[in-house]
C-alpha positions as CSV (number, residue, x, y, z in Angstrom):
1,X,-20.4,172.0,86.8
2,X,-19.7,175.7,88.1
3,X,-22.6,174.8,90.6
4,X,-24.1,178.3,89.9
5,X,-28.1,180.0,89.2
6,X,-28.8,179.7,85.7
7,X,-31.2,182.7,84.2
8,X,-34.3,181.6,82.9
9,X,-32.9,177.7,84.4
10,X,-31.1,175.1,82.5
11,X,-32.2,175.0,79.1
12,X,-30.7,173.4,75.6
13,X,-29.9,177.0,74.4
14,X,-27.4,177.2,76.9
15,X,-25.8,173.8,75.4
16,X,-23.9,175.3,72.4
17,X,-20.7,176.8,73.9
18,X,-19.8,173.7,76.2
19,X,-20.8,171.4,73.3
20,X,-18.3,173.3,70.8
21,X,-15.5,173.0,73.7
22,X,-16.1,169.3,74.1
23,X,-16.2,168.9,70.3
24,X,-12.7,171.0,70.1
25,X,-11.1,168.7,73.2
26,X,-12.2,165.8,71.6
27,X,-10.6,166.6,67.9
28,X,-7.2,167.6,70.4
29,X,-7.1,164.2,71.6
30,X,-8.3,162.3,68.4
31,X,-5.3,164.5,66.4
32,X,-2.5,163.9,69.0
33,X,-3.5,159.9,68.1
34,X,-3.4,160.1,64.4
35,X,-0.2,162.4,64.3
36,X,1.6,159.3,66.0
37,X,1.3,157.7,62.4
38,X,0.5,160.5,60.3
39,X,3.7,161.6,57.7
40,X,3.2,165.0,56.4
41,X,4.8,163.6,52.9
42,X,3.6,163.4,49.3
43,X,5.1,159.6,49.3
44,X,4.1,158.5,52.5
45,X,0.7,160.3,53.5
46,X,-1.9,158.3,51.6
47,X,-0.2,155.0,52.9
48,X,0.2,156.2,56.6
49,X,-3.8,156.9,56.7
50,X,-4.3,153.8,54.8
51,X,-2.1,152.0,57.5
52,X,-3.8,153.7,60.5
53,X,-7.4,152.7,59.4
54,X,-6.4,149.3,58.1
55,X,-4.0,147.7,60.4
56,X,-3.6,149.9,63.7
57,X,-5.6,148.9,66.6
58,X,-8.9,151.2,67.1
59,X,-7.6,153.2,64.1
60,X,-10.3,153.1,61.6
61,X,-12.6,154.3,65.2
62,X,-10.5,157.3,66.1
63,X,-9.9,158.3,62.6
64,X,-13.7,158.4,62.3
65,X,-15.0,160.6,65.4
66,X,-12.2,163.1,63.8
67,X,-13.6,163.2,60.5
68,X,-17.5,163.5,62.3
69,X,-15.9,165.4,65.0
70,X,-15.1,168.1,62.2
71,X,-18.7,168.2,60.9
72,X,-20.1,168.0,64.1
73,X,-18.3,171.8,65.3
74,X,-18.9,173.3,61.9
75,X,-22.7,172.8,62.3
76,X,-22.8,173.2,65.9
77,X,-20.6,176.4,65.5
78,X,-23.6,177.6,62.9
79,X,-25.8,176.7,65.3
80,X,-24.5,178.7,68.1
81,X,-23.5,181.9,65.5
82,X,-27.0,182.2,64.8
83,X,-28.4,181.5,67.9
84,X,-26.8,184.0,69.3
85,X,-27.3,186.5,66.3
86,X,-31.2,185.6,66.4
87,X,-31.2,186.5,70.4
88,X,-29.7,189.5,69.9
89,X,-27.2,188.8,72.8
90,X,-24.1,190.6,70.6
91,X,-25.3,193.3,71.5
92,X,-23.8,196.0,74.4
93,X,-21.4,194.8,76.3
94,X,-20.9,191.4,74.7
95,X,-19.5,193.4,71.3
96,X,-16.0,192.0,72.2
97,X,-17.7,188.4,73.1
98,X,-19.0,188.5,69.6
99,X,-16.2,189.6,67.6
100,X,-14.1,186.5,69.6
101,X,-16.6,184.5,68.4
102,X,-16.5,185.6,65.0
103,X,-12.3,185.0,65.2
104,X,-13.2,181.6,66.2
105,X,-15.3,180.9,63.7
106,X,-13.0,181.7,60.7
107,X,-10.4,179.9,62.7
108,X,-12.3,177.0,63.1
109,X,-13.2,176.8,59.0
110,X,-9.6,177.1,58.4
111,X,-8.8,174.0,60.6
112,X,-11.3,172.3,58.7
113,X,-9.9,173.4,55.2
114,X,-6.1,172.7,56.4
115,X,-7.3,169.3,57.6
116,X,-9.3,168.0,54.5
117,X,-6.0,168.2,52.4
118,X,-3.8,165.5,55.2
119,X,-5.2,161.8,54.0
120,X,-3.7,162.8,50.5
121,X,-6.3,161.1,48.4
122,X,-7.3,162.1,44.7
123,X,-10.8,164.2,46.7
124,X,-9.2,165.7,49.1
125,X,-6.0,167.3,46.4
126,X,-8.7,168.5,43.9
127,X,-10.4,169.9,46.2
128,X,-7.5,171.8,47.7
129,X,-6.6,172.9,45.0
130,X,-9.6,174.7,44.1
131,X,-9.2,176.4,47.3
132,X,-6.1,177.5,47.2
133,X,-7.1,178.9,43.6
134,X,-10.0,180.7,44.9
135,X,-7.1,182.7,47.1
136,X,-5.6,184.3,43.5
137,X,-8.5,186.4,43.1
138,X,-7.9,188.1,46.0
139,X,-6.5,191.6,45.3
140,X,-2.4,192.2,45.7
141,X,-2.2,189.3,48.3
142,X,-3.7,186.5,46.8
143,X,-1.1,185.5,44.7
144,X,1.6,185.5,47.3
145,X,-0.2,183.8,49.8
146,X,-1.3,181.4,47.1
147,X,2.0,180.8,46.7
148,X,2.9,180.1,50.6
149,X,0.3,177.9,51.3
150,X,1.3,175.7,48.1
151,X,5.0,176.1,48.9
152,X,5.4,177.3,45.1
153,X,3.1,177.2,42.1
154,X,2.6,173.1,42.4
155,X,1.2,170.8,45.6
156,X,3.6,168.7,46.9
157,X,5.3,167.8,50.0
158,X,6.0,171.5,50.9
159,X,2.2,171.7,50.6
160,X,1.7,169.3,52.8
161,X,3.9,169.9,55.3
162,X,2.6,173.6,55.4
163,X,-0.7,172.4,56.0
164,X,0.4,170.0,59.0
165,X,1.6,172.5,60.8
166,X,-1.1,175.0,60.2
167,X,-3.2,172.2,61.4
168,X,-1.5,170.5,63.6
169,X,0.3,174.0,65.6
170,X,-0.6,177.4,64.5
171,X,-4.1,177.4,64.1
172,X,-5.0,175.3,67.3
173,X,-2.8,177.8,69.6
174,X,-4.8,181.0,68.2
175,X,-8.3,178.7,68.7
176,X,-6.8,178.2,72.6
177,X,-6.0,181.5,73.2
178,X,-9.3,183.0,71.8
179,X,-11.3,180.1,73.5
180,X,-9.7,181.5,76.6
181,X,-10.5,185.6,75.1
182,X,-13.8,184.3,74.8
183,X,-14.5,182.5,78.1
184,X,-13.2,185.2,80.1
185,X,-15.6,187.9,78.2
186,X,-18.4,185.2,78.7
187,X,-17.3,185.0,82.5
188,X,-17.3,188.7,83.3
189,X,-20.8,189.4,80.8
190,X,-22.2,186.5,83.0
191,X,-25.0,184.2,80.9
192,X,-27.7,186.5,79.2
193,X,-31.5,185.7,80.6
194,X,-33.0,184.2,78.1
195,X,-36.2,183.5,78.9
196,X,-37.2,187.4,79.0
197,X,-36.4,187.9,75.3
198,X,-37.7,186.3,71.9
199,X,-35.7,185.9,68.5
200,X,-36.0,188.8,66.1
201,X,-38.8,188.4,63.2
């Protein structure tokens, strides 16, 4: 699209970083669609999701290339990580590209992990709780933050509603601003030749 040389010429291990942007657009434009409907309440979640899938035009379709849309980045993103890790191309100057990769990655896991507790349903609350427990083991702040994320010691509403906007505002500005870190690192590094190296052994 930049209409520019390519080292080593075009190549599916250059796909990775405009597939994960694509991937991230297309859960932007999925999630402005379902928060239309979506009620970040412990009475009226679980119905809202039900009415979205069930009765709203195209729902059911939308809701599902944001569920797969998740899945898809997560492996992709593991794809790319250890592509990249494999190729060696963290090294010298792309130290900063890496460690805004590395940001986006944990960023990334937490907009998965904030989204799996929205629909409400008896999987999705069992299984957020467990993670939120797993936070109490760690050391002086695990409590506390235990404790913000639930919006006190039980999941509720509060819960919920912390987790929306996580979702929904925090955690997709920091993605957006590192996306743009990491493209500008990536534009003055300039595409690494592969073709003249081989992955570690």
């Amino acid at each position: 699209m930049l209409n520019e040389p390519i080292p080593g010429g075009a190549s599916l291990a250059y796909v990775f970083g405009s597939g994960l942007l694509y991937l991230f657009l297309s859960q932007v434009v999925t999630g402005m669609f379902l928060a239309l409907y979506y009620v970040p309440s412990a009475d009226h979640a679980h119905t809202t999701v039900a009415y979205l899938t069930k009765e709203v035009t195209s729902g059911s379709f939308i809701r599902s290339i944001h569920a797969y849309g998740s899945s898809a980045i997560v492996i992709v993103l593991l794809l790319h990580v250890s592509q990249t890790f494999l190729y060696g191309a963290y090294k010298g100057r792309r130290k900063l590209l890496w460690l805004a990769g590395c940001v986006l990655f944990a960023l990334m896991l937490g907009m998965s992990f904030t989204g799996y507790l929205l629909p409400w349903d008896q999987k999705a609350y069992f299984a957020t709780t467990v993670g939120t427990n797993i936070l109490s083991y760690i050391p002086v702040i695990g409590g506390p933050l235990k404790s913000l994320l639930r919006g006190g010691t039980e999941m509720g509403t509060l819960t919920l509603s912390r987790f929306f906007v996580l979702h929904v505002f925090l955690i997709p500005g920091l993605i957006l601003a590192f996306i743009s870190i990491h493209v500008f690192l990536f534009r003055r590094a300039g595409p690494r030749d592969r073709s003249k190296e081989s992955p570690k052994h």
